[in-house]
C-alpha positions as CSV (number, residue, x, y, z in Angstrom):
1,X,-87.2,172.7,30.0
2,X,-83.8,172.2,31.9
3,X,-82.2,169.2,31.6
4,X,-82.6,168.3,35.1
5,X,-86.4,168.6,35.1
6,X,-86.5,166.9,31.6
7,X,-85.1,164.1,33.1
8,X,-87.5,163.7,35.9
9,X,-89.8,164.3,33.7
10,X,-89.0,161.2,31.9
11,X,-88.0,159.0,34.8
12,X,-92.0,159.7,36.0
13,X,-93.5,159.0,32.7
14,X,-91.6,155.9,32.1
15,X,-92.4,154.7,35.8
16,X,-96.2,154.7,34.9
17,X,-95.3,153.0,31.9
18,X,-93.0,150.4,33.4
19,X,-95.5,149.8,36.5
20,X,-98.8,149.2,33.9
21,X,-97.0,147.0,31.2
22,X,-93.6,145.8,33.0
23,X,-90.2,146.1,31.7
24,X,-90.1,143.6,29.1
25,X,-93.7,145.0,27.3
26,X,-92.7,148.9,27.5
27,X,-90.8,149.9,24.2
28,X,-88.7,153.2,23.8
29,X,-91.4,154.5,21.3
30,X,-94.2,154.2,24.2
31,X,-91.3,156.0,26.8
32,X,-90.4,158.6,24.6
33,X,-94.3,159.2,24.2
34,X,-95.5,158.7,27.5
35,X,-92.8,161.8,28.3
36,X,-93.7,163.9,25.3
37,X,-89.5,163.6,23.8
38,X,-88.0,161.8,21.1
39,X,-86.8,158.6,21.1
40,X,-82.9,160.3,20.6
41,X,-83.5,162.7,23.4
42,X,-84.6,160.0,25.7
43,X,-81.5,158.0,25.3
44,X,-79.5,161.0,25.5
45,X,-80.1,161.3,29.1
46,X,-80.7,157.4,29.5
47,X,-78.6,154.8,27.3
48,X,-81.0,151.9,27.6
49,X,-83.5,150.3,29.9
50,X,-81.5,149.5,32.7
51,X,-80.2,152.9,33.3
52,X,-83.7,153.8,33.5
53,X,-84.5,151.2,36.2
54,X,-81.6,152.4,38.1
55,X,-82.2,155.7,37.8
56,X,-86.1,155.3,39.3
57,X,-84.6,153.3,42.1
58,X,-82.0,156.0,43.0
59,X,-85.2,159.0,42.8
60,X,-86.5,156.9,45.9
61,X,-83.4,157.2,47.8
62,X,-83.8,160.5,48.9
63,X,-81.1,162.9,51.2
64,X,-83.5,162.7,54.2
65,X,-84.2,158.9,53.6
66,X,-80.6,158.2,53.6
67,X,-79.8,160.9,56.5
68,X,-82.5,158.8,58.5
69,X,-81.6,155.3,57.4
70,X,-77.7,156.0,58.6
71,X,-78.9,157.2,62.1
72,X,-81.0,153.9,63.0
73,X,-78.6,151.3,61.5
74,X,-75.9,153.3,63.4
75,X,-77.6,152.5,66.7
76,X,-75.8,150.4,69.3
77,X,-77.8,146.7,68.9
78,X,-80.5,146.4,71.7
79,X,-84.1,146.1,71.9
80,X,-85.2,149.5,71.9
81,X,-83.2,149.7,68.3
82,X,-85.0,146.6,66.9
83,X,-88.4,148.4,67.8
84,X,-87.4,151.8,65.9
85,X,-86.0,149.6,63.1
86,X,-89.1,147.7,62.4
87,X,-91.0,151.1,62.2
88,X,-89.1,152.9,60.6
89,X,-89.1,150.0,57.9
90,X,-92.9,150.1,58.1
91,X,-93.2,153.5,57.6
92,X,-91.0,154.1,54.7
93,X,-93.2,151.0,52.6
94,X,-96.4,152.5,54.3
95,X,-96.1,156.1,53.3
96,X,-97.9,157.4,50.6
97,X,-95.4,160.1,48.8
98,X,-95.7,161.1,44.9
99,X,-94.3,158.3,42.9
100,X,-94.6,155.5,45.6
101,X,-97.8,154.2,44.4
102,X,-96.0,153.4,41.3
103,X,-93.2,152.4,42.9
104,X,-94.8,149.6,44.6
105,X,-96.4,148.2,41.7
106,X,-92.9,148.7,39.6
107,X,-91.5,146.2,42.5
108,X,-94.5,143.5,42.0
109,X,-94.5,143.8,38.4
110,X,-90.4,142.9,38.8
111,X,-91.3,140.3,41.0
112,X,-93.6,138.7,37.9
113,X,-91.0,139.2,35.5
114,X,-87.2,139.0,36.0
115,X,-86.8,140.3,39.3
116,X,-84.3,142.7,38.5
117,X,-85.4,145.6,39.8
118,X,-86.4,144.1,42.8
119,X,-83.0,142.7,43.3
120,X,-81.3,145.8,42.8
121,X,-83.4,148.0,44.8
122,X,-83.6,145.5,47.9
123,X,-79.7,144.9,47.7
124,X,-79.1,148.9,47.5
125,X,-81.9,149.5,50.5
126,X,-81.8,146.6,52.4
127,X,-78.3,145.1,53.1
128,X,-77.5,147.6,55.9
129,X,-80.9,147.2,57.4
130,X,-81.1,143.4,57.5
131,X,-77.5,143.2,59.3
132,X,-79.0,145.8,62.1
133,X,-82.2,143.8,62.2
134,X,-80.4,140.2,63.2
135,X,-78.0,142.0,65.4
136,X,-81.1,143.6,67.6
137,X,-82.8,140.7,66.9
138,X,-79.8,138.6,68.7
139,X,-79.4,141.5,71.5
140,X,-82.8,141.3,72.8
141,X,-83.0,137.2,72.5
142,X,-80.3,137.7,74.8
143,X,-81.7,139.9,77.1
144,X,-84.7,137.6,77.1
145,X,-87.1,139.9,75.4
146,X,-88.0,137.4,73.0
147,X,-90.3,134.4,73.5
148,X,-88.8,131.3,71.7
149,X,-89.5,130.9,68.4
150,X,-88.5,128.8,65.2
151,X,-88.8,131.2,62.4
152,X,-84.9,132.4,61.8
153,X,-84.6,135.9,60.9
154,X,-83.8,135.9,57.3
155,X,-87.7,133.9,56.6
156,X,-89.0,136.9,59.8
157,X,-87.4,140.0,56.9
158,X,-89.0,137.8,53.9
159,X,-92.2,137.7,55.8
160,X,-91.9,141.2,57.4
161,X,-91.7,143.3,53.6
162,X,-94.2,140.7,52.1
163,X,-97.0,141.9,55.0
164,X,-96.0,145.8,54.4
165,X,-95.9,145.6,50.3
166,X,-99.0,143.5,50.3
167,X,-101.1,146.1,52.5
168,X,-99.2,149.3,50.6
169,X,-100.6,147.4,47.4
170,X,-104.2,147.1,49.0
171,X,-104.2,150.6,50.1
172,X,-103.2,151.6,46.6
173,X,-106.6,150.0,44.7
174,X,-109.6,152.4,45.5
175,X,-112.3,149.8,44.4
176,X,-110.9,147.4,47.6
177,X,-113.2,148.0,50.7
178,X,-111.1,149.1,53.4
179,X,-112.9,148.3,56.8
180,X,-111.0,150.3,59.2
181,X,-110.7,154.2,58.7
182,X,-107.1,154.7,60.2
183,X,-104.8,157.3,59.9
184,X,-101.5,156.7,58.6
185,X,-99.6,157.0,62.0
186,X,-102.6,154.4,63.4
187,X,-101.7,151.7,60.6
188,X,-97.8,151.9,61.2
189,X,-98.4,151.9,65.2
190,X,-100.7,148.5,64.5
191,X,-98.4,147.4,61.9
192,X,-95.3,147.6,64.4
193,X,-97.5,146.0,67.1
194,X,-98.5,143.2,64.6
195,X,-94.8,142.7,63.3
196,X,-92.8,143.3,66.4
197,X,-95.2,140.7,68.5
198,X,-95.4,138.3,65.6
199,X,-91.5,138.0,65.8
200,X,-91.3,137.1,69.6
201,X,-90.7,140.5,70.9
202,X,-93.0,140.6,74.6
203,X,-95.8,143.5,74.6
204,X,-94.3,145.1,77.8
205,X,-90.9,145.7,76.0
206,X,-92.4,147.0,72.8
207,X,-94.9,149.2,75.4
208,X,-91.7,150.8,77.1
209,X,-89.9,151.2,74.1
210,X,-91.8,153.5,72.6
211,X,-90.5,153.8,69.2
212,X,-92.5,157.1,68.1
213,X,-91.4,159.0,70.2
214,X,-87.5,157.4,70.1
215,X,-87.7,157.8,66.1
216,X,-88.2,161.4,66.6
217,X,-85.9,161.8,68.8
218,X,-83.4,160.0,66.6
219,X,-84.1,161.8,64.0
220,X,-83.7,165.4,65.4
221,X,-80.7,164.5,66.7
């Protein structure tokens, strides 16, 4: 097997791994198992743990992620921006790609541990996002598109991500009931509407600013 694909390889074994028993509880026997290699091959393309964490963090960040991500955090502050911002946010933590479902429980399982992954991945992904978000989020309190509220905006991000990774999570475990029978597109169109009201934003500027159709235009551009 190439190296490149060997190393893929491992980074999806050791995800499992790392998701199931956390970072602490997963040894380099069980990793070099769980991807059918050696314990001296799999610290040939990995020197320890960490470069392992790092390395499944940098898998999720993929070109068209990135290519997307620059477009909408390059956007001129506004109202319409903080709309395609908080679903394009949604989307990205509501999408169901191979590897995510993993993913998301690698983040809780940091979360219960040491946090570092967490940390790592939220200062890589988020930094840029957050600094777009308070900017809108400024623009269209001074347009007066937002009702009064007292919730700042770093506690409305905190509370924003915990909603998204706590549904992700529930849509991840088959034995949970799931009442409503949406499609994808449905639950980030409801999730917007549930996030971008929650946060003070009136219905009749998220109904004109229709960030669907704006996202794909953004990203065709």
């Amino acid at each position: 097997m190439p190296a490149r694909e060997r190393r893929q390889a491992i980074l999806e074994a050791v995800q499992v791994l790392f998701a199931e028993k956390g970072f602490d509880g997963t040894t380099s026997r069980e990793m070099a198992r769980a991807a059918g290699v050696s314990e001296a091959l799999l610290y040939k393309h990995f020197p320890d743990k960490d470069a392992i964490y790092a390395a499944i963090r940098d898998s999720a960040i993929t070109d068209e992620l990135v290519e997307d991500y620059g477009r909408i955090v390059g956007l001129p502050p506004s109202s319409a921006t903080l709309v395609l911002l908080m679903q394009f946010f949604i989307e990205k933590i509501i999408e169901r790609k191979p590897g995510m479902v993993n993913l998301s429980r690698l983040m809780v399982r940091s979360m219960l541990e040491d946090g570092k992954f967490a940390a790592t991945f939220y200062t890589t992904v988020s930094a840029e996002w957050m600094e777009q978000f308070e900017k809108s989020f400024q623009a269209a309190a001074k347009k007066g598109d937002l009702s009064p509220s007292p919730i700042n905006t770093g506690t409305l991000h905190l509370l924003i991500y915990s909603l998204c990774s706590g549904l992700r999570l529930h849509l991840d475990q088959p034995k949970i009931p799931k009442r409503a029978a949406l499609s994808r597109e449905e639950l980030v169109e409801q999730c917007t509407w549930f996030t971008l009201m929650g946060i003070g934003l009136r219905p009749e500027v998220i109904r004109r600013r229709n960030g669907r159709h704006q996202r794909r235009e953004v990203c065709q551009a």
